[in-house]
C-alpha positions as YAML, in Angstrom:
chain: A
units: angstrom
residues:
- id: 1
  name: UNK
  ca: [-23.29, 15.29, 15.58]
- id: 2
  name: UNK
  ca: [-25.79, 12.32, 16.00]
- id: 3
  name: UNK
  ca: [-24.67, 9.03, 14.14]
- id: 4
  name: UNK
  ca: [-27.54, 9.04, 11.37]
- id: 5
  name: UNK
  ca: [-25.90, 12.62, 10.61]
- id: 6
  name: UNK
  ca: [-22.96, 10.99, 10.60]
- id: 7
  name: UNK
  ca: [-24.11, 8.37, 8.07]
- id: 8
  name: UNK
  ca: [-25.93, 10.51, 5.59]
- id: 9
  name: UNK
  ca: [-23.00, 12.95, 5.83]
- id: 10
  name: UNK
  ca: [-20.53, 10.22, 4.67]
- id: 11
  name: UNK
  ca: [-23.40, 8.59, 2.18]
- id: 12
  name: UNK
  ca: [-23.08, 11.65, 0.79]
- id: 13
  name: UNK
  ca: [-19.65, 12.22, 0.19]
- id: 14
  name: UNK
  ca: [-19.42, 9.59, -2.91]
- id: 15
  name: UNK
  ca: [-22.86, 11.00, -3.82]
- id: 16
  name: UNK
  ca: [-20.94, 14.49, -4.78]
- id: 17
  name: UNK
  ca: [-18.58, 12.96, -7.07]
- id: 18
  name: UNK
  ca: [-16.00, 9.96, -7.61]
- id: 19
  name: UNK
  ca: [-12.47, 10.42, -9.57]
- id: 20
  name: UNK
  ca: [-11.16, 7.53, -11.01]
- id: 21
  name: UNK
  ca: [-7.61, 7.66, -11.10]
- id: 22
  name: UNK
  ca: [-6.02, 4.96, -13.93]
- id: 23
  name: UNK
  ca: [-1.85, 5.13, -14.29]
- id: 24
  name: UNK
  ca: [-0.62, 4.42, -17.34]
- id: 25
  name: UNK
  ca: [3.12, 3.22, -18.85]
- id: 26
  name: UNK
  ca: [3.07, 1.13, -21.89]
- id: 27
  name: UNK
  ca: [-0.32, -0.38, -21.87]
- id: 28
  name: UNK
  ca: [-1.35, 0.39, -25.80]
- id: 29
  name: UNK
  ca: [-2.91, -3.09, -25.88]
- id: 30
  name: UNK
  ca: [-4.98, -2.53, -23.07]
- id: 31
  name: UNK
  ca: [-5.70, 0.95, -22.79]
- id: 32
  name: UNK
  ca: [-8.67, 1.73, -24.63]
- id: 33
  name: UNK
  ca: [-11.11, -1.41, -23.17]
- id: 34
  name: UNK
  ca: [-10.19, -0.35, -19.76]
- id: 35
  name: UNK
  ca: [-10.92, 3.58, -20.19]
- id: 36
  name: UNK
  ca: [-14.38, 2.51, -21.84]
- id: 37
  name: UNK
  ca: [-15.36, -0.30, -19.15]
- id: 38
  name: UNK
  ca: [-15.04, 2.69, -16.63]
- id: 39
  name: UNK
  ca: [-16.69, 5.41, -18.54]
- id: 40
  name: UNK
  ca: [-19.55, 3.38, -18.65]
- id: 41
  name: UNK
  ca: [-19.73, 2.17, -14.82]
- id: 42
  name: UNK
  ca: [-23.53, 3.64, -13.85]
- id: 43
  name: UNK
  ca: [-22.12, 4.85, -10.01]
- id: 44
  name: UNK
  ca: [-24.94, 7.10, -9.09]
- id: 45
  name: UNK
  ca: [-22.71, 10.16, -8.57]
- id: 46
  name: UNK
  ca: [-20.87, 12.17, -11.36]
- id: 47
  name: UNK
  ca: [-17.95, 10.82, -12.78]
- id: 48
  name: UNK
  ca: [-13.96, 12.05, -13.64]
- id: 49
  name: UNK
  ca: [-11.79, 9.50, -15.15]
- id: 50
  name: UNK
  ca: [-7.95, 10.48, -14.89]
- id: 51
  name: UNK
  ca: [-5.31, 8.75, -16.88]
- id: 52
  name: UNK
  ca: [-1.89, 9.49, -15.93]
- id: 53
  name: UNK
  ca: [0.66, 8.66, -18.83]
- id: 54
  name: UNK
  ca: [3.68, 8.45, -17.19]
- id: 55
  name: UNK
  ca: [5.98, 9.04, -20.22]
- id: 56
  name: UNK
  ca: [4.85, 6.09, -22.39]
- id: 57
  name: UNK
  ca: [7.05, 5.43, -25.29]
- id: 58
  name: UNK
  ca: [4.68, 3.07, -27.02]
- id: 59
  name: UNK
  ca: [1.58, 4.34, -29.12]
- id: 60
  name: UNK
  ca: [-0.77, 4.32, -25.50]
- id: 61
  name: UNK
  ca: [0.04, 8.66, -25.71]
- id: 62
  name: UNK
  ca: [-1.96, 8.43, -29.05]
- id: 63
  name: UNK
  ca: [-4.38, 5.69, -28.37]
- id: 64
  name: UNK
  ca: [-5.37, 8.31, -25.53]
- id: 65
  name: UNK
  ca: [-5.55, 11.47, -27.79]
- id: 66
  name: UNK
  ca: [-7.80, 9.84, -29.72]
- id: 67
  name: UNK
  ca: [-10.08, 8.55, -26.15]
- id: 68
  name: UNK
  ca: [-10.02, 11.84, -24.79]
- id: 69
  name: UNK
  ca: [-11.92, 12.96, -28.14]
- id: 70
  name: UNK
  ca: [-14.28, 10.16, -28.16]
- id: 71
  name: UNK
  ca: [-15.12, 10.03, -23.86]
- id: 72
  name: UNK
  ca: [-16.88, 13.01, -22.18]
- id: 73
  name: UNK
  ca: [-15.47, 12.25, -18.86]
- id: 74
  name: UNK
  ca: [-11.66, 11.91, -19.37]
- id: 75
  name: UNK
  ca: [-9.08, 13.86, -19.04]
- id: 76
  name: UNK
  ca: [-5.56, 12.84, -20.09]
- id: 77
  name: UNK
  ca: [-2.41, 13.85, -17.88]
- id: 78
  name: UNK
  ca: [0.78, 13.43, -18.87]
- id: 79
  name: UNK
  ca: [4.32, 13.16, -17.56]
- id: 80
  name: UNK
  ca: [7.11, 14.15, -19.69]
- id: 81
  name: UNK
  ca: [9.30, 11.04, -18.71]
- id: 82
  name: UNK
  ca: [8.10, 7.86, -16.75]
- id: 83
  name: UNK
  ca: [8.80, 9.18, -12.80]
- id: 84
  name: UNK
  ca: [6.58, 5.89, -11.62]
- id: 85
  name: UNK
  ca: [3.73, 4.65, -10.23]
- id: 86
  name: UNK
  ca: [3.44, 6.06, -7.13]
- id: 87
  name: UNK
  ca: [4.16, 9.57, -8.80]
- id: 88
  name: UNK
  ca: [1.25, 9.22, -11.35]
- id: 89
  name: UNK
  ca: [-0.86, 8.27, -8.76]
- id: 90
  name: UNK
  ca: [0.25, 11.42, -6.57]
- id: 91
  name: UNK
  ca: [-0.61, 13.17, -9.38]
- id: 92
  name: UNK
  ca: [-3.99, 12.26, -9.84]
- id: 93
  name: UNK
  ca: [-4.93, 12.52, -6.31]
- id: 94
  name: UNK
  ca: [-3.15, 15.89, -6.66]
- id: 95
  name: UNK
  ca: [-5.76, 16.65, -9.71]
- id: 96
  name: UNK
  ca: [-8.73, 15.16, -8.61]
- id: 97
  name: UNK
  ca: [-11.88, 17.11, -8.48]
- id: 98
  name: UNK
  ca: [-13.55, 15.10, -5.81]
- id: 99
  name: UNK
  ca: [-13.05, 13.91, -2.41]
- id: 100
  name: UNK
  ca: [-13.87, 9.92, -3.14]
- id: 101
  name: UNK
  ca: [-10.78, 8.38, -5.41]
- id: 102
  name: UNK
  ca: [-10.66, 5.07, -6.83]
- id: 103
  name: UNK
  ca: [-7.47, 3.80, -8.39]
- id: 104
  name: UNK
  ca: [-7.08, 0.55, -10.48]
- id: 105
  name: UNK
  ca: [-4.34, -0.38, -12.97]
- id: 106
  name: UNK
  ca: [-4.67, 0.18, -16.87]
- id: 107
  name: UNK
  ca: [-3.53, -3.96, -18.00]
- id: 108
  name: UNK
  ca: [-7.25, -5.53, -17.72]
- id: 109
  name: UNK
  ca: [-6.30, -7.48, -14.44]
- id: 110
  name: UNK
  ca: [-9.08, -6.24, -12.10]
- id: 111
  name: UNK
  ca: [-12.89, -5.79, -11.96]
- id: 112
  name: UNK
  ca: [-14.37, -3.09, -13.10]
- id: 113
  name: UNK
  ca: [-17.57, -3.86, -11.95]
- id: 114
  name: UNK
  ca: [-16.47, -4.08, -8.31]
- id: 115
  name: UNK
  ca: [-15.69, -0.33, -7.90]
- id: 116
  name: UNK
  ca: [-19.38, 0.03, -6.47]
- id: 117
  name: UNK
  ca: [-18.91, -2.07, -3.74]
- id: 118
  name: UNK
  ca: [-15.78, -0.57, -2.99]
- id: 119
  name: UNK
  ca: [-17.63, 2.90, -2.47]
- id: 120
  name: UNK
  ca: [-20.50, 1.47, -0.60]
- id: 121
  name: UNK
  ca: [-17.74, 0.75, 2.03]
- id: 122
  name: UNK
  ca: [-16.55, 3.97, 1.64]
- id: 123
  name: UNK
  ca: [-20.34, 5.27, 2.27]
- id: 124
  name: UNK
  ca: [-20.32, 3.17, 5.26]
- id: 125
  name: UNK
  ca: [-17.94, 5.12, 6.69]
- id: 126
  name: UNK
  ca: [-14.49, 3.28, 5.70]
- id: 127
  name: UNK
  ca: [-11.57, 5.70, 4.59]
- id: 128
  name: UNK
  ca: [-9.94, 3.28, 2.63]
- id: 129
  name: UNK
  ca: [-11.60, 0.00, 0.75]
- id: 130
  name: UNK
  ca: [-8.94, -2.19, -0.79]
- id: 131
  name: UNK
  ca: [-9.86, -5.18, -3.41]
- id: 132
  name: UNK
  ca: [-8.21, -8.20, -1.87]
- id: 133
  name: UNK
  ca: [-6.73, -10.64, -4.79]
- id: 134
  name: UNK
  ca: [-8.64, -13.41, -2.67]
- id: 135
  name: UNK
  ca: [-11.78, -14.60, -4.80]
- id: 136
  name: UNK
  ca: [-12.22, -17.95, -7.03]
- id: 137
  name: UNK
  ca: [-10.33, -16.50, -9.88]
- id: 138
  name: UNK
  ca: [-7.03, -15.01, -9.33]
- id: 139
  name: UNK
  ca: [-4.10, -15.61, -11.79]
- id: 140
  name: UNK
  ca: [-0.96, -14.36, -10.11]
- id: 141
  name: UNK
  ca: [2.41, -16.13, -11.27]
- id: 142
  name: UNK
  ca: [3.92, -18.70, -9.20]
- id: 143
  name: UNK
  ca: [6.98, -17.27, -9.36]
- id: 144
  name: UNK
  ca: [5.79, -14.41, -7.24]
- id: 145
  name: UNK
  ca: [3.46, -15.75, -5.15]
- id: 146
  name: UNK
  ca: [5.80, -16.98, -2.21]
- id: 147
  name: UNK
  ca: [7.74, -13.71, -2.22]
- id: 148
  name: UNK
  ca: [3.85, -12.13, -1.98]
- id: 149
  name: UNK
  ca: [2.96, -14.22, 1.09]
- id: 150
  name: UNK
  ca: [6.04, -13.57, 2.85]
- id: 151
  name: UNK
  ca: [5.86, -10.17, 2.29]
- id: 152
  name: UNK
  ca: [1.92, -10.18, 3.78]
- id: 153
  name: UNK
  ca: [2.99, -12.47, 6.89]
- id: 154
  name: UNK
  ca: [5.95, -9.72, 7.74]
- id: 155
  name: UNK
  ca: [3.46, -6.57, 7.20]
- id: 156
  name: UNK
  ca: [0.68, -8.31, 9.07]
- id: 157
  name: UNK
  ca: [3.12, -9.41, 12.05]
- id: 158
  name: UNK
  ca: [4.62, -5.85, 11.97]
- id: 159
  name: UNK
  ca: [1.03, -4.29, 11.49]
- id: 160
  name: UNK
  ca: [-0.51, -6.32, 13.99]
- id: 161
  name: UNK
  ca: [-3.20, -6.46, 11.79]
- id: 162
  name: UNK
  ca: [-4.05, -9.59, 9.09]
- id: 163
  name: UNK
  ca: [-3.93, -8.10, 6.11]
- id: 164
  name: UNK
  ca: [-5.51, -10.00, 3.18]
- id: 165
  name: UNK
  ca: [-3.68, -8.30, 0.37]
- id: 166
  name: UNK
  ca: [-1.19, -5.85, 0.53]
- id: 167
  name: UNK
  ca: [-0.55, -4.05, -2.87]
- id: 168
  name: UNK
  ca: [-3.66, -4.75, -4.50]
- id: 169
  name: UNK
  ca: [-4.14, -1.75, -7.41]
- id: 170
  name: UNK
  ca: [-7.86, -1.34, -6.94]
- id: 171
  name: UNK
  ca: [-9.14, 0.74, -4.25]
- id: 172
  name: UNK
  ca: [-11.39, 3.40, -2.96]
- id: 173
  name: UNK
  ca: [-10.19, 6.24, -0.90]
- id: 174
  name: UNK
  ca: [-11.13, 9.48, 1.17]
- id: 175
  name: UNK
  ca: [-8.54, 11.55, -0.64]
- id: 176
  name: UNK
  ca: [-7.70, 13.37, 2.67]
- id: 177
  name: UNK
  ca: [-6.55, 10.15, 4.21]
- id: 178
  name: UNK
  ca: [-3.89, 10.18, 1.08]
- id: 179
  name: UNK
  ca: [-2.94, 13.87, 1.71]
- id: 180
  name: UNK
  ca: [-2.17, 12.63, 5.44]
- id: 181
  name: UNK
  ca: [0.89, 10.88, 4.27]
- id: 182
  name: UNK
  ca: [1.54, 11.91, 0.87]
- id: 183
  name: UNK
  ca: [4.97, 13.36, 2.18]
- id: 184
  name: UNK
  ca: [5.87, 9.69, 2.79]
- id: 185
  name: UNK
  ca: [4.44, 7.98, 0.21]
- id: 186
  name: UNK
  ca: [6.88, 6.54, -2.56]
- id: 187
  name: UNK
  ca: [6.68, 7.35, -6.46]
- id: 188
  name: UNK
  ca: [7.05, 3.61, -7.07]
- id: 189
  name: UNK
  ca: [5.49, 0.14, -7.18]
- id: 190
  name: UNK
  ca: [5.31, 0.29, -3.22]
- id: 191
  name: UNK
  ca: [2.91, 3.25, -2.65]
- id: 192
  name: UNK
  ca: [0.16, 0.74, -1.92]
- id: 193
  name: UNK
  ca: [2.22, -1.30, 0.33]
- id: 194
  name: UNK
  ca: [2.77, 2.07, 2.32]
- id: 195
  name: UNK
  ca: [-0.52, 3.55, 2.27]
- id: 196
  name: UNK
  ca: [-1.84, 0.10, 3.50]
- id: 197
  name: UNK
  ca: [0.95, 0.04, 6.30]
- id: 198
  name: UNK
  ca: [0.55, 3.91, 7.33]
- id: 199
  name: UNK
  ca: [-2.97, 3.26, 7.57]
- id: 200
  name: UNK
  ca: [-3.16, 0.28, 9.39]
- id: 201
  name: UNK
  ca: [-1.19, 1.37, 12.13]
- id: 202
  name: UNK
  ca: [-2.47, 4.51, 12.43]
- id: 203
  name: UNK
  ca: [-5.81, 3.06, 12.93]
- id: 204
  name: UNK
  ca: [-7.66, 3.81, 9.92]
- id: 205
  name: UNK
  ca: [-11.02, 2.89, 8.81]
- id: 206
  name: UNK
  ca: [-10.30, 0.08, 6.25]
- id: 207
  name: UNK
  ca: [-12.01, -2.27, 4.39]
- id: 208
  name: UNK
  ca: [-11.88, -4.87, 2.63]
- id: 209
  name: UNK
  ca: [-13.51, -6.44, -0.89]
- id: 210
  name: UNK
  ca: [-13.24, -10.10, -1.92]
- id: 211
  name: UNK
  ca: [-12.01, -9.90, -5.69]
- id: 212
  name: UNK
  ca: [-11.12, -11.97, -8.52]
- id: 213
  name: UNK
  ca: [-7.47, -10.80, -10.45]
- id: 214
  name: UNK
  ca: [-7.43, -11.48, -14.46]
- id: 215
  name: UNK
  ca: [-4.17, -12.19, -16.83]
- id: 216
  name: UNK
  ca: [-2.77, -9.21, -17.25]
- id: 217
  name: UNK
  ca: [-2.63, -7.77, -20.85]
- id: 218
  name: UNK
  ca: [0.62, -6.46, -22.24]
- id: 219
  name: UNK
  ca: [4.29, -7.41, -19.85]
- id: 220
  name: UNK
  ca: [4.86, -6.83, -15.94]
- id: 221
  name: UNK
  ca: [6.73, -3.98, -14.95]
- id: 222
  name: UNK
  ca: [7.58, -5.71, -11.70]
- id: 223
  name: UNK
  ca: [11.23, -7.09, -10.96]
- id: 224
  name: UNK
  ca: [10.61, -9.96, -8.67]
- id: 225
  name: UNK
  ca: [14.18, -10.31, -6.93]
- id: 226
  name: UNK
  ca: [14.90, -6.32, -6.47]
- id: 227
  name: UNK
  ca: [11.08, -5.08, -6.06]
- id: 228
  name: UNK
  ca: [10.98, -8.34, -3.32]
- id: 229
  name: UNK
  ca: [13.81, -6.56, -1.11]
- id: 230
  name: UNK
  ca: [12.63, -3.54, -1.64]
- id: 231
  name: UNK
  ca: [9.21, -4.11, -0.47]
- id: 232
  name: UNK
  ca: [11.01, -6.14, 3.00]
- id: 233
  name: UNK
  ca: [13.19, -2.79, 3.30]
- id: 234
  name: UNK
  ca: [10.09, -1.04, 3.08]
- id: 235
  name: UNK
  ca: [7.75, -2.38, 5.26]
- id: 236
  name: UNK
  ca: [10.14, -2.43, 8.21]
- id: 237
  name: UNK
  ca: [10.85, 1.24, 7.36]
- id: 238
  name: UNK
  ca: [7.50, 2.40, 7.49]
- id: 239
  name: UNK
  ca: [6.47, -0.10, 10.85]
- id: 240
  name: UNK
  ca: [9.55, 1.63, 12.34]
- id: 241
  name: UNK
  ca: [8.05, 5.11, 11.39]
- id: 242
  name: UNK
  ca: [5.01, 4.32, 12.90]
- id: 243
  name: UNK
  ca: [5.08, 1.26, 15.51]
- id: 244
  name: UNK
  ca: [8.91, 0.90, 16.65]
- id: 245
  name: UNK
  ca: [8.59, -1.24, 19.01]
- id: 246
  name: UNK
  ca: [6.88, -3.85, 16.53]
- id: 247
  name: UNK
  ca: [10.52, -3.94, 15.30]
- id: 248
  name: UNK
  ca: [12.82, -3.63, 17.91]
- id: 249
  name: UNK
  ca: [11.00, -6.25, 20.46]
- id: 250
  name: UNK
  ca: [11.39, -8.85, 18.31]
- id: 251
  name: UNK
  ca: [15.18, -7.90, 17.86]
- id: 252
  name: UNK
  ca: [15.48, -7.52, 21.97]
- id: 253
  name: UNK
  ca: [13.95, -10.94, 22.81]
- id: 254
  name: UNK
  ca: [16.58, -12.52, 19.89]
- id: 255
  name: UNK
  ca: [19.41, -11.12, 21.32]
- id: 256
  name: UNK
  ca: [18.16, -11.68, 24.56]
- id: 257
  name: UNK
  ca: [17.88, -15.65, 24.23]
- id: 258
  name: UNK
  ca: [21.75, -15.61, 22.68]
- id: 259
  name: UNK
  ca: [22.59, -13.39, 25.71]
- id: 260
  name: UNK
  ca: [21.26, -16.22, 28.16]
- id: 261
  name: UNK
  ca: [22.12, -19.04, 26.17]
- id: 262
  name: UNK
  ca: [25.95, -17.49, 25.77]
- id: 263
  name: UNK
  ca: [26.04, -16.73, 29.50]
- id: 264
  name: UNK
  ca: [24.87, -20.32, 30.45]
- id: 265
  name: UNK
  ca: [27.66, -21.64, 27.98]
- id: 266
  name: UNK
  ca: [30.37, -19.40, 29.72]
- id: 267
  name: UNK
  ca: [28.96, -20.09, 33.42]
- id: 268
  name: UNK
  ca: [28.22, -24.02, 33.35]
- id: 269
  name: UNK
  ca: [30.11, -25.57, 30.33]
- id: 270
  name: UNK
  ca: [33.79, -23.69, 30.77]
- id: 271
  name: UNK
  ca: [35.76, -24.94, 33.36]
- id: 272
  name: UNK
  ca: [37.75, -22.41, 35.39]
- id: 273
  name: UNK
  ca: [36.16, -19.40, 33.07]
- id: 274
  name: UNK
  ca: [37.75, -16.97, 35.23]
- id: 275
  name: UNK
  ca: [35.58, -13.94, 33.07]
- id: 276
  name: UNK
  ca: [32.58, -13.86, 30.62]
- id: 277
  name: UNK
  ca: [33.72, -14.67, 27.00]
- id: 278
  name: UNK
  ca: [33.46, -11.33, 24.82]
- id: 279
  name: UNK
  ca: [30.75, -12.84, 22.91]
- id: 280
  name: UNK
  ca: [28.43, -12.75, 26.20]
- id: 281
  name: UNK
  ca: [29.64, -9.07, 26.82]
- id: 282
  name: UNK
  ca: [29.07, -8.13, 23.07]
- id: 283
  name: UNK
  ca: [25.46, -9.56, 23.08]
- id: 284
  name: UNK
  ca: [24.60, -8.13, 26.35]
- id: 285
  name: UNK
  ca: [25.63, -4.43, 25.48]
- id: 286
  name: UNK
  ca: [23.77, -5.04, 21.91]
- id: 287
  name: UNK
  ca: [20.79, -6.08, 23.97]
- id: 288
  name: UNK
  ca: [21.17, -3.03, 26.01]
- id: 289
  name: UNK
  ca: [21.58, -0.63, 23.09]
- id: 290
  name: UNK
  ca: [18.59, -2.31, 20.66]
- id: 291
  name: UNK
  ca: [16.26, -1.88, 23.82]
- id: 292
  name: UNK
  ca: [16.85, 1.86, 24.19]
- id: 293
  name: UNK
  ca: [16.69, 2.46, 20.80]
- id: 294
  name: UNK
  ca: [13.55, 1.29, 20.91]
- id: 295
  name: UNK
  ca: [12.16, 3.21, 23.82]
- id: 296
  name: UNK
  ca: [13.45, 6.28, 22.21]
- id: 297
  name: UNK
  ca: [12.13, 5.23, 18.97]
- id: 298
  name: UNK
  ca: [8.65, 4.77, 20.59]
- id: 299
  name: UNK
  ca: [8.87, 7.98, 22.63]
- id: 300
  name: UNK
  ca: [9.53, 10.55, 19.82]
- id: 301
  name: UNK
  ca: [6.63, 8.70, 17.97]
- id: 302
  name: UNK
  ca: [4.61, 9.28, 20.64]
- id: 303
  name: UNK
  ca: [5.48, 13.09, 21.12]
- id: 304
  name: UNK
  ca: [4.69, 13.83, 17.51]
- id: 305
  name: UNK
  ca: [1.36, 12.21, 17.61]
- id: 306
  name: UNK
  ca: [0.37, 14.57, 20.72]
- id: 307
  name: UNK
  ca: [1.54, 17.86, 18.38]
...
């Protein structure tokens, strides 16, 4: 296939439809001006909006019985109990009718309007286009922004890829990339840090859109201090899943310099040392063991990506 069929062939994948994909818990305050400012987007390609409820206890279940009446292209799915973001989202991809999906959040914090540049990236042949929080305008707490740039700096060390933002809610997807590695993709907060992360270092096409971030309407669901560590546990997890050696190199060289540094201690600074100190045998046998578990590590990954 020549690359203009290539082109026109991707062009016109958004041209055959685009499912926007909104999950919702507890947003009755900002609901109803979200679902309109997205039925109304002119995208040049038919649209299906998808709200997810995941078992809101608030009135947002009836605010969107009474949207679903009043907007031709919604459709209302709920979940009988809140099972989490990640799960609503797997749910619309798992409903969608078309093969472009754009997800954004249901509080008012991101730009509409920006959804068409998003899918002129994925036109251009990008299989996932991600909003990066980076623009003018971006109202994030303090409180969690140095947990959020320490969080970046590990995934984009462990990545080996900058990434500008790593759990931004708006995007545009190929939904096959998302079937690739739904079977490791999380039902909460973190199932954009993992996408992102599976994506990156399996070499995917992705993109990304300078955007401004709003105040949020209505209250974070976010914990800072547990969501923090779980996001850290996470992102070695998945790196270790799908780059070991990202992880365990890093661990080798450590261990390594305390090796040398013990041995030098026991060698030149003990007089009459008659044997290594335990320490130096200790570090040395950890050395031994984190390097071949990283070999290993790497080899099975490699093995399952020839299958």
């Amino acid at each position: 296939m020549s690359a203009d069929q290539m082109s026109k062939e991707q062009a016109g994948l958004t041209a055959k439809g685009v499912t926007l994909v909104v999950p919702v818990y507890d947003e009755e305050g900002g609901i109803e001006g979200v679902v309109r400012r997205l039925a109304a987007l002119e995208l040049g390609a038919p649209l299906e909006l998808l709200v997810v409820n995941d078992g809101s206890t608030d009135g947002t279940r009836a605010k969107l019985s009474q949207l679903e009446r009043e907007v031709a292209c919604l459709r209302v799915i709920e979940h009988g109990y809140n099972r989490g973001y990640g799960a609503a989202l797997k749910t619309g991809f798992r409903e969608a009718a078309y093969g472009v999906v754009v997800i954004t959040d249901a509080d008012a914090t991101y730009p509409e309007d920006r959804i068409r540049d998003l899918l002129d990236c994925i036109d251009r042949g990008a299989e996932m286009a991600v909003g990066a929080r980076t623009g003018e305008s971006v109202h994030i707490p303090l409180v969690r922004r140095p947990a959020k740039w320490v969080l970046r700096r590990l995934a984009s060390y462990l990545a080996g890829v900058r990434i500008p933002d790593l759990n931004s809610g708006l995007r545009a997807f190929r939904r096959e990339l998302v079937e690739t590695y739904v079977g490791i993709l999380p039902d909460g907060f973190s199932f954009t840090t993992t996408i992102t992360l599976a994506s990156l270092t399996n070499h995917h096409q992705v993109e990304y859109v300078t955007i401004d971030y709003a105040h949020r309407s209505g209250s974070s669901k976010i914990r800072p201090i547990q969501d923090t560590l779980r996001f850290i546990s996470l992102i070695i997890r998945t790196v270790l899943y799908f780059n070991p050696l990202r992880v365990f190199y890093p661990l080798f060289a450590c261990l390594s310099l305390l090796l040398a540094a013990s041995f030098y201690y026991d060698v030149f600074l003990v007089e009459n040392a008659p044997n290594l100190s335990d320490k130096t045998v200790v570090l040395f046998l950890a050395s031994v063991q984190v390097l071949t578990l990283g070999l290993v590590a790497d080899l099975i990954d490699k093995k399952a990506r020839l299958r």
